[in-house]
N, C-alpha and C positions, 0 to 999 in steps of 0.2 A: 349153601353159602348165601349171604344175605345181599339182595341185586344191588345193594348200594355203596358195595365194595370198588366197585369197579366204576364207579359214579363220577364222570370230569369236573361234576361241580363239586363235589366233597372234596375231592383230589386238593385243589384248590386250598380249602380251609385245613390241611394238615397242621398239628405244630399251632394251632389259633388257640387251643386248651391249654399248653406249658405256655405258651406267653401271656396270658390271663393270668395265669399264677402267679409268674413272676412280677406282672404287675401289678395283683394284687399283694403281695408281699413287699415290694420297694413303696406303695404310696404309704404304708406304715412305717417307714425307717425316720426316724427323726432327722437325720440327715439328710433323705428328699426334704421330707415337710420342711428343712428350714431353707431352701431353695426353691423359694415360690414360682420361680420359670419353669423349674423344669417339674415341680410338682402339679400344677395345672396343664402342663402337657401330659403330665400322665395319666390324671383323674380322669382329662378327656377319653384317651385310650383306653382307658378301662372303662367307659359307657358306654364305648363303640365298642367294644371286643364283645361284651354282656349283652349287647342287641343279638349281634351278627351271631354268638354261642346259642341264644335262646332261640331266633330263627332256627336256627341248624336242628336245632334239638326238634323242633316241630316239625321239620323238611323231616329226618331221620323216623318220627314215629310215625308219620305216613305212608312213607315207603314201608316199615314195617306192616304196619296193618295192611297195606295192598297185598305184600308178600302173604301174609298169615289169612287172608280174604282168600286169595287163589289156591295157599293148600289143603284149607276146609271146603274147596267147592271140587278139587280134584278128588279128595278123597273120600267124605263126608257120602252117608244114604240117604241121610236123612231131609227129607224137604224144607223143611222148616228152619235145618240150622243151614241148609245151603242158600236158602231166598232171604236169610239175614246176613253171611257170610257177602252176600252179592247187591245188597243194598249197603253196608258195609265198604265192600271195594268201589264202586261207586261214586260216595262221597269223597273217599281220599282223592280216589283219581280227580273229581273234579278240584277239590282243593291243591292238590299237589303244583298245576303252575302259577298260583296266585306264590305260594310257598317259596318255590323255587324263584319267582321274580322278586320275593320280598328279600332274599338273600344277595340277589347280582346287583341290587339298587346298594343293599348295607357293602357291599364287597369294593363302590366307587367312592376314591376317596372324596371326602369334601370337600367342602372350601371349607379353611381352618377358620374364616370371621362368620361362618353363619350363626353360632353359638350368641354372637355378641348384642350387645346394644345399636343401635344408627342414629349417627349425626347426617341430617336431612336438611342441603341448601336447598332453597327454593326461590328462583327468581325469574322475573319477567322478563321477556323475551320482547324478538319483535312484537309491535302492537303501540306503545305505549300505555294511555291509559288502559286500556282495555287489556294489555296483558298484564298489568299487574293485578286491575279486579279477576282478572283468567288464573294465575297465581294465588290470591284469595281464596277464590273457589276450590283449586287443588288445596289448599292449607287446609279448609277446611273439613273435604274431603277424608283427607289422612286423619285429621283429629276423629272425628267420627268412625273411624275403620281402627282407629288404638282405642275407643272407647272400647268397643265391641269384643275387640280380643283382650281386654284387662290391661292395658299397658301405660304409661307415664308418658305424660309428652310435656316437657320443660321447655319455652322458648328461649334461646340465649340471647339472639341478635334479631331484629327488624327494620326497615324504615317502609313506612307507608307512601303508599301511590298518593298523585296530588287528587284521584276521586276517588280514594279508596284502594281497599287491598294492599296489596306487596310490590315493593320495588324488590325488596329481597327482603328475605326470611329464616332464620336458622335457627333449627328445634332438635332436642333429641329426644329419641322412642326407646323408653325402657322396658324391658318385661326378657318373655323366653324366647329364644331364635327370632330378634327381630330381623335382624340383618341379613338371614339365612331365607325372610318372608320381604321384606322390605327392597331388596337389592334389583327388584326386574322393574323399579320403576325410576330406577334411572335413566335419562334420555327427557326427549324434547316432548314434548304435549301440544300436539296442538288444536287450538278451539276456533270452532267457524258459527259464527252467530250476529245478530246483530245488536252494535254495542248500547248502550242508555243513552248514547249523545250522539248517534246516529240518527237523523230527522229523514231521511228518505227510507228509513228502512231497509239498507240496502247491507246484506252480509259481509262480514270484515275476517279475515284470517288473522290470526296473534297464534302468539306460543308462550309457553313458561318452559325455562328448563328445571328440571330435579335434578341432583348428585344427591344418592345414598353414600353413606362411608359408613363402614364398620369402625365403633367406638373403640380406640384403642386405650390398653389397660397400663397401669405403670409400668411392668415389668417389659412390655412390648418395645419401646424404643427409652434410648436413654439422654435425657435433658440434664444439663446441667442448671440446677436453678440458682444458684449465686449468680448465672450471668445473666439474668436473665432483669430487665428494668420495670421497673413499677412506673405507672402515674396513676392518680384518683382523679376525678374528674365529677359534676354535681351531674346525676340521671334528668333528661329531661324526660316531658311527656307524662301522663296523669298521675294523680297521688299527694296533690296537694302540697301545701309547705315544706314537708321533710323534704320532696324530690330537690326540691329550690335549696336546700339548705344544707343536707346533708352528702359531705362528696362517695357517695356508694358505688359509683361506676368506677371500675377498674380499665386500665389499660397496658397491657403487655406488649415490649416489644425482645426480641429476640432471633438473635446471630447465629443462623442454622446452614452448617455447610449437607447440602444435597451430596449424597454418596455415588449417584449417577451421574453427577456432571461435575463434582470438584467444586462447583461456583456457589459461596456464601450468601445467601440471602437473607433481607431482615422480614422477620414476621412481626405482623402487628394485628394484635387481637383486643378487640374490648368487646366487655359485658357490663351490662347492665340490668339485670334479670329479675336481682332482687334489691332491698334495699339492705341487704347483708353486705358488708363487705367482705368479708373473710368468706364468704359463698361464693360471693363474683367472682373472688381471685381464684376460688378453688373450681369454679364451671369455666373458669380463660383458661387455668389451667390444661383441663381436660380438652378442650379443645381444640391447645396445642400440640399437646400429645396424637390426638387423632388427624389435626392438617400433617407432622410429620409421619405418623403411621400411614397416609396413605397415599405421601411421596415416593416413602423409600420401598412402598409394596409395587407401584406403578410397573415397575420393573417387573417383576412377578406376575403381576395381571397381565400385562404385555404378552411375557411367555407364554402365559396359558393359553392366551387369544391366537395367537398366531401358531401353537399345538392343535390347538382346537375350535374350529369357529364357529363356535354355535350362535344361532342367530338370535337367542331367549337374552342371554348376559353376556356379551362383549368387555363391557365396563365401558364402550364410546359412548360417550355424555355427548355428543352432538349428534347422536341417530336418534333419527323424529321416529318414535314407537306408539307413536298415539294419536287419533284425529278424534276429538269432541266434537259434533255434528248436533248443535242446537236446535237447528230448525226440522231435521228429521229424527231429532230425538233418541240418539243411537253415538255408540261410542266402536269406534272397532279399532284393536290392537294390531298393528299392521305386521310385527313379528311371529306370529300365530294363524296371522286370515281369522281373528275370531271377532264377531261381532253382536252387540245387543242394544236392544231397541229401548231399553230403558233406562235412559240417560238418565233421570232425575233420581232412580235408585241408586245409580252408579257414584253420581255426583253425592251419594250422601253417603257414601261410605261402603256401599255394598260392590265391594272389589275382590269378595274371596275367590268365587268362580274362576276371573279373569288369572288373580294369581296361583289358584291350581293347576290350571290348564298351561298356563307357562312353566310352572314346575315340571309335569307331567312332560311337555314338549324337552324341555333342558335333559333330564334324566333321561330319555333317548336317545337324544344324541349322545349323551357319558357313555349308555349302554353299548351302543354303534362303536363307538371311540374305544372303547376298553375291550368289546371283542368278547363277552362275556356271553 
């Protein structure tokens, strides 16, 4: 009998192969396909089902081979095929609990926005001047760290610090799993350095704060766009004549009752990004879309946090997770205890490290939590 019969972890994945099928058979039904909601939750499922099937299938040929390793060494005279049989069992063993962990990590569900795009505010903190140039520096940071991984970064919204940088800043990060890479750097930043207009030289503590939001898609919340009111407005700031001339800036406002508290609030979004307008309305759009997607998720996030407290992604935008240490050169993530001594790298983009090791920390805790 094959030892993987009897397996807690396979136990587990029973029943994962018929619901593969079935969902590979409905995302073909024209009838899903013309219900985009619940067709895009299925596509999902089904490239989560095809991870977690192909792990298994590799976890499964391991254990085979160990099996089939131990009864060519039990029974086997021959030297030659037993000192391969045994280099053989071996390797699987060693690979067997990378295997097995690559299964219990696919086995926790996700968070359903890491898939997505992120809408990325960024604004200055205590400090004044110096947290908005401190915000700058983070802006540009990220820019630098979406080159590197191929991805899009559109600014929607800005206003500049009176020396520079950002009073606030709002950009989105397009490509693969931004949101799902992007989400642990929400929280407070703070930088200790001494600032350009400091004459004693004497070090000054600022902050910026970040909110990540997963980009939400149409089908995700539902707006009524008849009620929703226009104005144009002329863009200021560079570009010469057309800015001054042409009214390209849009501005939306809209009558949004919050489902957690019953009370009607008005939103008001303007862009100005490009000098398109039928763009700007279409990026305020979106916008709005993701401010309400990640009202009516709060509630959600809430849950999970108080299910679960992991100390990696809370979703609290007011815990300071970060000290920038200019004069000793060094950044340390105070969620983790992780720290490195080369800031200038860090500041330029070079953040994968820091957000592996936060993944790797989160995914433990899931593991712990789920009891797997």
């Amino acid at each position: 009998m094959p030892e993987y019969q009897d397996n807690p972890l396979l136990t587990r994945l029973d029943g994962l192969d018929s619901r593969f099928e079935e969902v590979a058979t409905l995302i073909t039904d024209p009838a899903v396909i013309a219900d985009q909601k619940r067709y895009v939750k299925l596509t999902k499922e089904y490239r989560d089902l095809e991870r977690i099937l192909q792990a298994t299938a590799r976890y499964r040929s391991l254990l085979d081979l160990i099996e089939e390793s131990r009864a060519i060494m039990a029974s086997e005279d021959d030297e030659e095929m037993r000192a391969m049989a045994r280099e053989e069992l071996d390797r699987a063993t060693s690979e067997l609990p990378r295997a097995e962990e690559e299964i219990k990590l696919l086995l926790i569900p996700a968070d359903p926005d890491d898939g997505k795009n992120a809408v990325i505010e960024l604004r200055g903190g205590t400090g004044g001047d110096e947290a908005a140039l401190f915000a700058g520096d983070l802006f540009r940071m990220y820019q630098k760290y979406a080159e590197s991984k191929g991805w899009t970064l559109a600014v929607s919204s800005f206003t500049e610090g009176a020396a520079g940088g950002y009073k606030e800043i709002i950009f989105t990060l397009t490509g693969d799993g931004v949101y799902g890479t992007m989400k642990y750097e929400s929280g407070v930043h703070r930088v200790q350095r001494v600032p350009a207009t400091e004459t004693q030289g004497r070090v000054h503590t600022s902050a910026a704060t970040v909110a990540v939001l997963p980009e939400a898609q149409e089908f995700d919340v539902e707006i009524h766009e008849g009620e929703i009111k226009w104005d144009t407005f002329r863009s200021g700031g560079a570009g010469g004549q057309n800015v001054n001339k042409v009214e390209s800036g849009v501005r939306l406002r809209y009558n949004w009752k919050n489902p957690n508290t019953g009370v009607v609030e008005e939103i008001l979004i303007e862009c100005t990004e490009t000098r398109d307008q039928p763009k700007n309305k279409e990026r305020a759009l979106a916008r709005l879309r993701t401010f309400i997607y990640d009202k009516e998720h709060q509630k959600y996030l809430d849950d999970i946090a108080s299910k679960r407290k992991t100390m990696v992604s809370t979703g609290d935008r007011s815990a300071k997770i970060r000290t920038y240490n200019f004069p000793q050169g060094r950044m340390t993530d105070h969620r983790i205890n992780y720290t490195v001594y080369n800031l200038a790298a860090f500041m330029d983009g070079d953040i994968q490290e820091c957000i592996d090791r936060l993944t790797v920390a989160e995914n433990a805790e899931k593991l712990k939590a789920s009891q797997l």
